[in-house]
C-alpha positions as CSV (number, residue, x, y, z in Angstrom):
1,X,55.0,109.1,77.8
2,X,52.6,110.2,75.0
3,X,49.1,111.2,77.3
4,X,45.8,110.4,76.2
5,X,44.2,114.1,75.4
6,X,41.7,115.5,78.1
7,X,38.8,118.3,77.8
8,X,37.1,117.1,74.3
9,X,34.4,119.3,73.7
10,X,31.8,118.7,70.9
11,X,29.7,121.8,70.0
12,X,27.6,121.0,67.4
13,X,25.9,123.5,64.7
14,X,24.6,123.4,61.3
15,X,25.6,121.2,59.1
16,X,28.1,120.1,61.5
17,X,30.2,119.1,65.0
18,X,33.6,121.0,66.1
19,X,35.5,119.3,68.4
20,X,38.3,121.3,70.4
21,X,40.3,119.7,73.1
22,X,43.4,120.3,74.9
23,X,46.7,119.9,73.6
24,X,49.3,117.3,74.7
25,X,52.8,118.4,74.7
26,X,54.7,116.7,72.5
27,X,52.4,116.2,69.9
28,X,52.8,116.6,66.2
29,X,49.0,116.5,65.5
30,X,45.6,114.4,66.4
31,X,44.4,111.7,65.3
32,X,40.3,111.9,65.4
33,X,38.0,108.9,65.4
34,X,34.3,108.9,64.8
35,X,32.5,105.8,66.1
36,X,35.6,103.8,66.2
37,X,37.3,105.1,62.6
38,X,39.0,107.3,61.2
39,X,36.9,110.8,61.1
40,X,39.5,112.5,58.3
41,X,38.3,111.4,54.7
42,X,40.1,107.9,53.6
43,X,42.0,109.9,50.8
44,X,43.6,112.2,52.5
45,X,47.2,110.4,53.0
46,X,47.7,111.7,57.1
47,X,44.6,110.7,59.0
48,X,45.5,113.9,61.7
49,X,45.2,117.4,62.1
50,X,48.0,119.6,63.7
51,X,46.2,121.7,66.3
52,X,43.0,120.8,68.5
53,X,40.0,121.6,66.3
54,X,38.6,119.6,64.2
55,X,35.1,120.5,62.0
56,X,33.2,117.0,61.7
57,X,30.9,117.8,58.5
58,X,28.2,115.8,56.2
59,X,27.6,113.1,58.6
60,X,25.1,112.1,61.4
61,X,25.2,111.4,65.5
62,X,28.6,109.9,66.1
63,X,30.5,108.9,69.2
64,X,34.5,110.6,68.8
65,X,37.7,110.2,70.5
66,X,40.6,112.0,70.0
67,X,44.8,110.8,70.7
68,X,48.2,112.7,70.4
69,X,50.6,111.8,67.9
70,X,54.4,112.4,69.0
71,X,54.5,111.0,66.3
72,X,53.7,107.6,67.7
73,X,50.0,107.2,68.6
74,X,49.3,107.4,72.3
75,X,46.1,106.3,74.0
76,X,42.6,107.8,72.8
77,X,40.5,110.5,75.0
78,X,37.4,109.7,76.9
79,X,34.9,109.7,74.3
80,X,32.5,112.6,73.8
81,X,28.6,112.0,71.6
82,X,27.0,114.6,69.8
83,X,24.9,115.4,66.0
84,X,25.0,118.3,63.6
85,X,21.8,120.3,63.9
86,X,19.4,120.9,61.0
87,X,20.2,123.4,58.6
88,X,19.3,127.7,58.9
89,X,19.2,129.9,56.5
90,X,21.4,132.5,57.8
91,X,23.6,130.6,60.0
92,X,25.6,133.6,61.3
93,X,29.1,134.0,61.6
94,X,31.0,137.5,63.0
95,X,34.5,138.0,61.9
96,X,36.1,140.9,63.5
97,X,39.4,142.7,62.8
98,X,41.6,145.5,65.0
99,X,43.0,147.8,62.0
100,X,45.4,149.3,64.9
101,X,46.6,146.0,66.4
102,X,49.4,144.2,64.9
103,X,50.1,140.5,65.7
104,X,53.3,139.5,63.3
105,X,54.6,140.2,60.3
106,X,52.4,138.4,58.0
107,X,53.8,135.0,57.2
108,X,53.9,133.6,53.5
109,X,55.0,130.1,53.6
110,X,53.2,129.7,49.8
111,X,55.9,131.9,48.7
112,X,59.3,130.3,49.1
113,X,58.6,127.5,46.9
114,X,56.2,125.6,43.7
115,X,56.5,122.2,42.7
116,X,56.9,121.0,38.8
117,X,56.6,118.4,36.2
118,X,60.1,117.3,35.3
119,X,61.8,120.3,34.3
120,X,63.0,119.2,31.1
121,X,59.5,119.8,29.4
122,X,60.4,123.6,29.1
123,X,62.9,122.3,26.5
124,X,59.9,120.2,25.1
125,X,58.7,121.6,21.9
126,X,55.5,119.0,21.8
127,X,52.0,119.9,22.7
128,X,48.9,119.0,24.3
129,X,45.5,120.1,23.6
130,X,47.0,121.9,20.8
131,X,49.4,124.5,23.5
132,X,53.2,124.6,23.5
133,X,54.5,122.5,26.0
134,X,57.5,123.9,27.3
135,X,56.5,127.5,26.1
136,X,53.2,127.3,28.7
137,X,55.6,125.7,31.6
138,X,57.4,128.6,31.3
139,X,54.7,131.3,31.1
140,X,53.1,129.0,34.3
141,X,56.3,129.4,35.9
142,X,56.6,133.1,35.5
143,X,53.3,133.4,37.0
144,X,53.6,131.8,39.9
145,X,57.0,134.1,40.3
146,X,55.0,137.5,39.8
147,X,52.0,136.9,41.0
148,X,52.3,134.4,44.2
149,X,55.6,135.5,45.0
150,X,57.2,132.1,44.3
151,X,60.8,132.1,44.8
152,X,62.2,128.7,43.9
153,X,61.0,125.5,41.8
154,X,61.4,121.6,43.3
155,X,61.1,119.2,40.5
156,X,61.9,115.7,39.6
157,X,64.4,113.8,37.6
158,X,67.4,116.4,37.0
159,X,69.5,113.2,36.6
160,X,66.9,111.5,34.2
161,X,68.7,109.9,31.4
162,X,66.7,112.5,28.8
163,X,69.0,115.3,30.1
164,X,71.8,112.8,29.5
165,X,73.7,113.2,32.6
166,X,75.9,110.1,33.0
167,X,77.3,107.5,31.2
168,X,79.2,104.6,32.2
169,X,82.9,105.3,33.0
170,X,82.0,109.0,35.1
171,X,81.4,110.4,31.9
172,X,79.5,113.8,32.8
173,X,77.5,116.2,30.5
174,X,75.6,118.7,32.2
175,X,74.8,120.6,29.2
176,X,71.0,119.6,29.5
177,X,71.0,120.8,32.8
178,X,72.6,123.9,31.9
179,X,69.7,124.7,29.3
180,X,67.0,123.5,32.3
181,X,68.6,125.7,35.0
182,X,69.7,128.6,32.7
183,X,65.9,128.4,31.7
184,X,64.9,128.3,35.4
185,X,67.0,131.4,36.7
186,X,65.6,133.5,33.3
187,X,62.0,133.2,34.9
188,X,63.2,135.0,38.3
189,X,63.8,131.1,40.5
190,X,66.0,129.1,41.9
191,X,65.8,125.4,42.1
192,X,65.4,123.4,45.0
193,X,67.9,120.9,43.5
194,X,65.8,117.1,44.1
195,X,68.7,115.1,43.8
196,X,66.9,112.2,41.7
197,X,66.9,110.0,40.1
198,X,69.4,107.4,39.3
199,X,70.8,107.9,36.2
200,X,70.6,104.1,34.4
201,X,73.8,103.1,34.1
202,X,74.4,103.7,37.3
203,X,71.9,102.2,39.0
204,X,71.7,98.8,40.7
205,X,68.6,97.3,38.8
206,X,67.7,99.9,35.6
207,X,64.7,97.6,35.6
208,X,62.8,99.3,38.2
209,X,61.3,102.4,36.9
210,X,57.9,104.9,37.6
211,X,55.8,107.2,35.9
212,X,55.9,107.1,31.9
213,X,59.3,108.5,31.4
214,X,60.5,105.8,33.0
215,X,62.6,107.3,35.9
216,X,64.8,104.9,37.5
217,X,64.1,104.4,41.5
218,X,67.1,101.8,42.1
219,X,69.8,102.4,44.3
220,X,73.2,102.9,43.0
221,X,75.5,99.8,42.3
222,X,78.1,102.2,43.5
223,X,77.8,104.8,46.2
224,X,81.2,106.2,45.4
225,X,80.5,106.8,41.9
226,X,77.3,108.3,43.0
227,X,78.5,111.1,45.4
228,X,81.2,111.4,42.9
229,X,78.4,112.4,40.5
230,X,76.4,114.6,42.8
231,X,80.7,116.4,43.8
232,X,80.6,116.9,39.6
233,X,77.4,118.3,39.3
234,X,77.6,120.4,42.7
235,X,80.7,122.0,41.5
236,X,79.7,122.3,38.0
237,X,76.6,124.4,39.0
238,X,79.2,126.5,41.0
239,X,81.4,127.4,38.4
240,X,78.2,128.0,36.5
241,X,76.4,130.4,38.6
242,X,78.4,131.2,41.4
243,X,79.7,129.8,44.8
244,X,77.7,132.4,46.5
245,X,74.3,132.2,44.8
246,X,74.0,128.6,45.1
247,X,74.9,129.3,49.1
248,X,72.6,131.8,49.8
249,X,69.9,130.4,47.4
250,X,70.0,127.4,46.1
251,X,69.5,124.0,48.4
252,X,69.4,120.1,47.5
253,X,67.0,117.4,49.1
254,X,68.0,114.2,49.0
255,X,65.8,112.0,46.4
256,X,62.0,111.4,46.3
257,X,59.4,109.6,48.7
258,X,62.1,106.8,49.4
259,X,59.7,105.4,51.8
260,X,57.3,104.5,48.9
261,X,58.7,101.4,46.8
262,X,56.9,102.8,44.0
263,X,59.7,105.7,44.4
264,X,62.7,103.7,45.9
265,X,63.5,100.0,45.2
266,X,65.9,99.9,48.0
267,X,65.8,99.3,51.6
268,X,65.6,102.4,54.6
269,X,69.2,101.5,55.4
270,X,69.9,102.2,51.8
271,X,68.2,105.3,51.6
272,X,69.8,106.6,54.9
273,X,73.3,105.4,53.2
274,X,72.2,107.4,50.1
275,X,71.7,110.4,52.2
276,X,75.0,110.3,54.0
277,X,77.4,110.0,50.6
278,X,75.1,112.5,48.9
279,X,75.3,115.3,52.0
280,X,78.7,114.6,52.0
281,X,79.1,115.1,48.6
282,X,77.1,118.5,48.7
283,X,79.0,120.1,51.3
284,X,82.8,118.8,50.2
285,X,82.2,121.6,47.3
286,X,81.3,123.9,50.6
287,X,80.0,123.5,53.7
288,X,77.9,126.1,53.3
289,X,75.5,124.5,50.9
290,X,72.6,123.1,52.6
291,X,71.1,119.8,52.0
292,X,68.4,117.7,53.3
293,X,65.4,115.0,53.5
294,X,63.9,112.7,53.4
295,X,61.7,114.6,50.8
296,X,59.2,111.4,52.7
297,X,55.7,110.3,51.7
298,X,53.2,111.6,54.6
299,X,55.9,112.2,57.1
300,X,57.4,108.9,56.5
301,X,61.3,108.4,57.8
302,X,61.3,111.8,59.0
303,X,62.0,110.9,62.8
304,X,64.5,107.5,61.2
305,X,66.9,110.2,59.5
306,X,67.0,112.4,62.6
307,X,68.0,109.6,64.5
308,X,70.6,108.7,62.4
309,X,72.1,111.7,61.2
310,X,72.4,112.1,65.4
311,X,74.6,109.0,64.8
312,X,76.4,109.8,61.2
313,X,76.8,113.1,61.9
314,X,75.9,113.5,58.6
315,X,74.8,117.6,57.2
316,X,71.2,118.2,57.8
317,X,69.9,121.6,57.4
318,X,66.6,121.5,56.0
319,X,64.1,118.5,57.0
320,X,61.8,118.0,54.2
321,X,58.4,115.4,53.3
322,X,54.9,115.7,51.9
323,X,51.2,115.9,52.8
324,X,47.9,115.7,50.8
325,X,44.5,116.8,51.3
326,X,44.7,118.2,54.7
327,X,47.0,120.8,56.7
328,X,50.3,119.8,57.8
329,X,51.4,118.3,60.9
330,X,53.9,120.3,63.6
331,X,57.1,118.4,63.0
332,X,58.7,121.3,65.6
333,X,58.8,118.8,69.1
334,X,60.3,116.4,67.4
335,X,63.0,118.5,65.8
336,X,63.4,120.2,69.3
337,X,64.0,116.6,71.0
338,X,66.9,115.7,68.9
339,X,68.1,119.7,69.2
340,X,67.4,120.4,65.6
341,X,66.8,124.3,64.8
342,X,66.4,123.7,61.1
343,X,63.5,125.0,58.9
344,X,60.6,122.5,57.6
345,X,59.7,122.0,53.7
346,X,56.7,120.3,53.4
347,X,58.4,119.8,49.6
348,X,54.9,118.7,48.2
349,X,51.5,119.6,49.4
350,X,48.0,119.6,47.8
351,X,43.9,119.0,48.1
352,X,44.8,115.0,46.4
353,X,47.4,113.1,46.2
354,X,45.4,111.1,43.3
355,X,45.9,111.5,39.5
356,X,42.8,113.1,38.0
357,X,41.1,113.8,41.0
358,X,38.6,116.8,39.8
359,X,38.0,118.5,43.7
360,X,41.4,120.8,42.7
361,X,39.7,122.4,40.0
362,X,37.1,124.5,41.5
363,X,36.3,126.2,44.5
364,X,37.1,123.6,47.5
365,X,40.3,123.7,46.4
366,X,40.6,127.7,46.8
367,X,39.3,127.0,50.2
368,X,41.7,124.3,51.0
369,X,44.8,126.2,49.9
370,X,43.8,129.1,52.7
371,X,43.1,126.4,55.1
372,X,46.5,125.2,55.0
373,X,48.4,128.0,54.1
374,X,47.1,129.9,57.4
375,X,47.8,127.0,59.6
376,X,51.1,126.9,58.6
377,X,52.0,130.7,58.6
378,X,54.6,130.8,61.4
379,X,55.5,127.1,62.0
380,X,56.6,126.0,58.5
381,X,59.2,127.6,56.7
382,X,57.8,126.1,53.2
383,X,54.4,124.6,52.0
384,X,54.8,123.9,48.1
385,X,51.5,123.6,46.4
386,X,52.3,120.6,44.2
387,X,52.6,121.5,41.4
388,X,52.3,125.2,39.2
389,X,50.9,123.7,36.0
390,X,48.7,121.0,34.8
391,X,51.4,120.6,32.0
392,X,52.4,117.1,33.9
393,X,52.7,113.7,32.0
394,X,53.8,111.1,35.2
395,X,50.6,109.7,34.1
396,X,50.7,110.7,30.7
397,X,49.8,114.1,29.2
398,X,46.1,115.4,30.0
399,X,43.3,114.2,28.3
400,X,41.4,117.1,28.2
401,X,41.1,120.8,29.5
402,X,39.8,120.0,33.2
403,X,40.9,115.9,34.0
404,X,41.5,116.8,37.8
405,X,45.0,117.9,37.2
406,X,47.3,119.0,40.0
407,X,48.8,122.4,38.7
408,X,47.0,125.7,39.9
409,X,47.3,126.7,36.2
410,X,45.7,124.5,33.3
411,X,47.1,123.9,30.2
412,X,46.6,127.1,28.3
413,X,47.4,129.1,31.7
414,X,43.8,129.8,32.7
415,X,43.8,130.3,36.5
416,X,41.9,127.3,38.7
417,X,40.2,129.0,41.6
418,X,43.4,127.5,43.7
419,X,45.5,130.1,41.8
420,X,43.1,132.8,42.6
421,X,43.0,132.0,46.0
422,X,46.6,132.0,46.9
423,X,47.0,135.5,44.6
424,X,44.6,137.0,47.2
425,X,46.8,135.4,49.8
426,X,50.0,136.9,47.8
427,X,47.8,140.3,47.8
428,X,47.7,141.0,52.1
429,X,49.6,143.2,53.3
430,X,53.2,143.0,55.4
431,X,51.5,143.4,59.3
432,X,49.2,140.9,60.2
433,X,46.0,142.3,61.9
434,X,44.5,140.6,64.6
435,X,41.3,139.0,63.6
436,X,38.1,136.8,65.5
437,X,35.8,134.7,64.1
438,X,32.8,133.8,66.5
439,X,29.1,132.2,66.4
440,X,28.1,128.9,64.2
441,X,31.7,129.0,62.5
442,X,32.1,125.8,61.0
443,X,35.0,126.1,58.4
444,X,35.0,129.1,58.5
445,X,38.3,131.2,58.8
446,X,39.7,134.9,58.2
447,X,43.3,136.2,57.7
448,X,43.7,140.2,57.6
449,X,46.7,142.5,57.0
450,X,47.8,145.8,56.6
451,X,50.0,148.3,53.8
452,X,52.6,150.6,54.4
453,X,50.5,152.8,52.5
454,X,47.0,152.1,54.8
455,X,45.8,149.1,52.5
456,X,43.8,146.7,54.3
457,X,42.6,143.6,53.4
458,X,40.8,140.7,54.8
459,X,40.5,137.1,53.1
460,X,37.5,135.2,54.7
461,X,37.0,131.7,53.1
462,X,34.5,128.8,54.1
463,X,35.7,125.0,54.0
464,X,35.8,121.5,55.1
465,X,38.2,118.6,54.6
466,X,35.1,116.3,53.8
467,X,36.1,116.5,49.6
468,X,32.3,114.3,49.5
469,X,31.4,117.6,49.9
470,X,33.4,119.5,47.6
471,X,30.5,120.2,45.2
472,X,28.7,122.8,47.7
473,X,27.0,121.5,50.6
474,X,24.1,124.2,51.9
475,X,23.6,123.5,55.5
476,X,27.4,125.1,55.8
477,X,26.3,128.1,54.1
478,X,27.1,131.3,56.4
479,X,26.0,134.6,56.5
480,X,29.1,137.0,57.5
481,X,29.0,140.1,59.7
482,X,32.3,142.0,59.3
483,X,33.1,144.6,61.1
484,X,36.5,146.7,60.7
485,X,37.4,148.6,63.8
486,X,40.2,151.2,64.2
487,X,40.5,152.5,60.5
488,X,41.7,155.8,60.0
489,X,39.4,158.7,59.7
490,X,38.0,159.3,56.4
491,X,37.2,158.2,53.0
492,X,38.3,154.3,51.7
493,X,37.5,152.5,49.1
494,X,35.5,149.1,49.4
495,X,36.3,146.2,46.9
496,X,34.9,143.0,47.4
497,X,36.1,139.7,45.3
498,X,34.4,136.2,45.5
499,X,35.6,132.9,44.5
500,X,32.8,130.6,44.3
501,X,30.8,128.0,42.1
502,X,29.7,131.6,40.4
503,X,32.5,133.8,40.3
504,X,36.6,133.3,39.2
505,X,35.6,129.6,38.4
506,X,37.1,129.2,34.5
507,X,35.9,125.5,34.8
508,X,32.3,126.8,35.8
509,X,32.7,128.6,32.4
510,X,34.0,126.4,30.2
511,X,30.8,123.9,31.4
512,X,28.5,126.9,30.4
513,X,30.3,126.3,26.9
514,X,29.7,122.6,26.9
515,X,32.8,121.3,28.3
516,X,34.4,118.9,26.0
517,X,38.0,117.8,25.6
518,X,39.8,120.8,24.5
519,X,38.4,124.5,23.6
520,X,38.6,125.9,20.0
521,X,40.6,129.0,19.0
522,X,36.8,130.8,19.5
523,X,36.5,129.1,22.9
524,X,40.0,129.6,23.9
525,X,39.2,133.7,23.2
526,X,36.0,133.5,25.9
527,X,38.1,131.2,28.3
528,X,40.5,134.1,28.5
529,X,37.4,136.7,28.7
530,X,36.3,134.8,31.7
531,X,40.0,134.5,33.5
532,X,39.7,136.8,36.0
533,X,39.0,137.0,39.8
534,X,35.3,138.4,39.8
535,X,34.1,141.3,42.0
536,X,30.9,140.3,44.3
537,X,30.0,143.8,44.1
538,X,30.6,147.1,42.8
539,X,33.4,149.2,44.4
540,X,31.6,151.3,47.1
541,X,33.0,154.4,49.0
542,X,32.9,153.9,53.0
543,X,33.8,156.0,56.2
544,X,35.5,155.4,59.2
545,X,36.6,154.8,62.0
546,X,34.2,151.3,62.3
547,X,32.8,149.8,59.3
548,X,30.6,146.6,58.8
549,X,30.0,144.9,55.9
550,X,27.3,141.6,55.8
551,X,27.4,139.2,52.9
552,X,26.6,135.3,52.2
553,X,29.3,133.0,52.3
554,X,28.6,129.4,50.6
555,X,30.5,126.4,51.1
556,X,32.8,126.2,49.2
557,X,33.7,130.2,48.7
558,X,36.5,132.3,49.5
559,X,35.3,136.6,49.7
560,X,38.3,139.5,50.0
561,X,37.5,142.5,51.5
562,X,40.4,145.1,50.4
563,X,40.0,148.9,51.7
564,X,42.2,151.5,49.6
565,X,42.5,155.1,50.9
């Protein structure tokens, strides 16, 4: 029986309240109320956090009570009171890291995969703000391959009627999949194959459509022609590329947000139907081939197709769904009470979930990128930053430069500070140092790691999940006292980059310009010019064994500390 949660602590500090509790076992994460409501912002799609902290900022004295999710809501905890205190300049922080003491091998789950805008814009020879479409999707894509590590692509619609997949009768042409995936694989990827969606003369009700390509969400008006389909292409791609690549790295999730009617006009029965001739399909051209779902809305059905793939004994060797605007919750207890060992996608995962949302763009959404990212290193085999570039028309095509677009490149490939962030991510080393972060902490976290070759590095950021505050908000301003224990003796160099409102912020720059709708040729050149992950210092020469280093930190900002022998 899910347990109320005992032990809720509220310590407050400046600018804000952290509450810690104990954790309940069996839960997937917490749900956290402040005077009777929800305490994580209304547009952040799963109103819980995964582990027992939560960082209360930009609001007053509030009564909060905190209950498990397993993932059904259990009772809430004995209620706690408490109020931020006033703002200090100064508010101290001390981060320390142990250069000799390993914890892991650094985890990278922003590596394995990137979302995308339909994949057949890189055969699009349109533009937008004046930039090659399917040329910049490309360059975007190559990007994220060399300088984030990304290893495969998820995207929508490979059976959209504009790559011409099916016509009445099980007439196949996978030639415009051919020039996608050929396309793809030239970069350095592999697809995560989304299985989606109906082609039109195949679907129950053609009617039913989303976005402005008009993708078809029906059901099928027949299953067997469907998996029969899915067989075609599955073995087409084989002879294509190989049996063995497409085993060992290529996988296929079962359609998109199906428990959204906006994404699936069918039932949950249908969908769970869906999923069985569709695995089945997969695994007839071999059994090797993994496949799996739901590829859900904010966890949606994720529990549902457990429970009945325990029944259908249908293939399930991935379990996939989505999150926005907050770190993901710890599907693992649920997995482990049906006896599934299988890795976790969180397919799609981002600061918004809203179309032209602007608190991507700049610095908060560097910060929120780290947040998650760390609290997912080790538990999560996958968190895909939806999506690699602002080339993305679901919508419609942008408007203009910065509209709040969900790709950590803009059209023209200028780098948001979200890209940056994730590059300094990329840039740690293999071991994972261990690493404490102590006084009035607020949101703020550190990640450090070690080179082969005696490189360390340490990636200190300062957030919240209040995106009111996204802006800056002073009273959660920190000063940082770093201190690096247990280097080797002798002389390192000391580089320190900054992501802030001030520094690797190209949307800062282009509102120094002016801002406007779309930069000219001139403007384009200084856009370019001001591309690039600032230093906050100059390089500096430093000794040690022990070395500390004490800097400002504002909210939002993200500093790396890198020492090079």
């Amino acid at each position: 029986m899910n347990q109320a949660p005992i032990g809720l602590r509220a310590i407050p500090g400046a600018g804000h309240v952290t509450l810690t509790w104990d954790p309940v076992p069996g839960a997937i994460g917490y749900l956290v109320h402040r005077d009777g409501a929800r305490a994580v912002p209304p547009e952040v799609d799963v109103p819980a956090v995964p582990s027992c902290r939560f960082v209360d900022t930009g609001h007053g004295a509030a009564r909060y009570t905190v209950a498990a999710l397993t993932p059904e809501q259990g009772p809430f905890s004995e209620p706690v009171e408490a109020a931020p205190l006033a703002a200090v300049d100064g508010a101290a922080v001390m981060v320390e890291v142990d250069a000799r003491r390993v914890t892991r091998e650094l985890p990278r789950p922003w590596a394995y995969m990137v979302g995308s805008e339909h994949l057949s814009l890189l055969l699009s020879t349109d533009e937008t703000g004046g930039r090659p479409i399917g040329e910049e999707l490309a360059g975007a894509l190559r990007m994220v391959r060399d300088q984030l590590g990304a290893e495969t692509v998820r995207a929508h619609a490979i059976l959209g009627d504009d790559l011409g997949v099916y016509r009445h009768g099980a007439v196949y042409d996978f030639s415009g999949v051919d020039a996608v995936y050929d396309r793809v694989v030239s970069l350095g990827l592999r697809p995560v194959v989304e299985l989606g969606y109906m082609p039109r003369e195949l679907a129950a009700d053609p009617s039913m459509t989303v976005f402005e390509y008009e993708a078809v969400i029906s059901p099928p008006k027949d299953y067997e022609a469907w998996g029969d389909l899915v067989r075609a292409l599955v073995e087409h791609l084989a002879t294509r590329y190989g049996i063995h690549e497409l085993v060992d790295h290529w996988s296929f999730e079962v359609w998109n947000e199906p428990n959204l009617e906006v994404f699936w006009s069918g039932t949950r029965e249908e969908y769970l139907l869906l999923y069985d001739v569709t695995a089945a399909a997969v695994k007839n051209v071999h059994p090797d081939l993994r496949v799996g779902g739901p590829a859900s809305a904010a966890g949606g059905w994720v529990e549902e197709l457990l429970a009945h793939v325990a029944e259908s004994g249908a293939a399930l060797d991935f379990v996939s769904t989505h999150t926005y605007g907050n770190a993901p919750l710890d599907w693992r207890p649920v997995l482990a009470r049906y006896g599934r060992d299988v890795p976790i996608w969180w397919t799609e995962w981002g600061p918004t979930p809203t179309h032209f949302h602007g608190i991507g763009d700049g610095p908060y959404g560097a910060a929120f990128v780290l947040h998650g990212m760390k609290s997912a290193a080790g538990r999560i085999a996958a968190l895909s930053h939806w999506v690699a570039s602002d080339h993305f028309e679901e919508l419609g095509r942008p408007p203009r430069l910065f509209h709040g677009g969900f790709g950590l490149l803009t059209v023209g490939n200028l780098r948001k500070p979200r890209f940056h962030a994730l590059a300094l991510a990329h840039r740690l080393g293999e071991e994972e140092l261990a690493a404490s972060v102590t006084g009035d902490v607020a949101g703020v976290e550190a990640w450090a790691a070690r080179h082969d070759d005696g490189r360390i590095g340490v990636l200190i950021w300062n957030g919240t999940l209040n995106s009111a505050q996204a802006a800056g908000a002073p009273e959660l301003a920190r000063t940082v006292t770093l201190t690096i224990d247990g280097l080797e003796r002798g002389t390192y160099t000391l580089t320190h980059h900054r992501i802030d409102h001030g520094h690797s912020d190209v949307r800062a720059a282009w509102e120094a310009m002016g801002g406007g709708d779309w930069p000219t040729g001139e403007q384009w050149v200084a856009l370019r010019a001001a591309d690039a992950l600032d230093q906050l210092t100059a390089p500096a020469a430093i000794t040690g064994p022990t070395h500390t280093l004490t800097f400002d930190l504002p909210m939002p900002g993200v500093s790396y500390v890198e020492m090079t022998r």
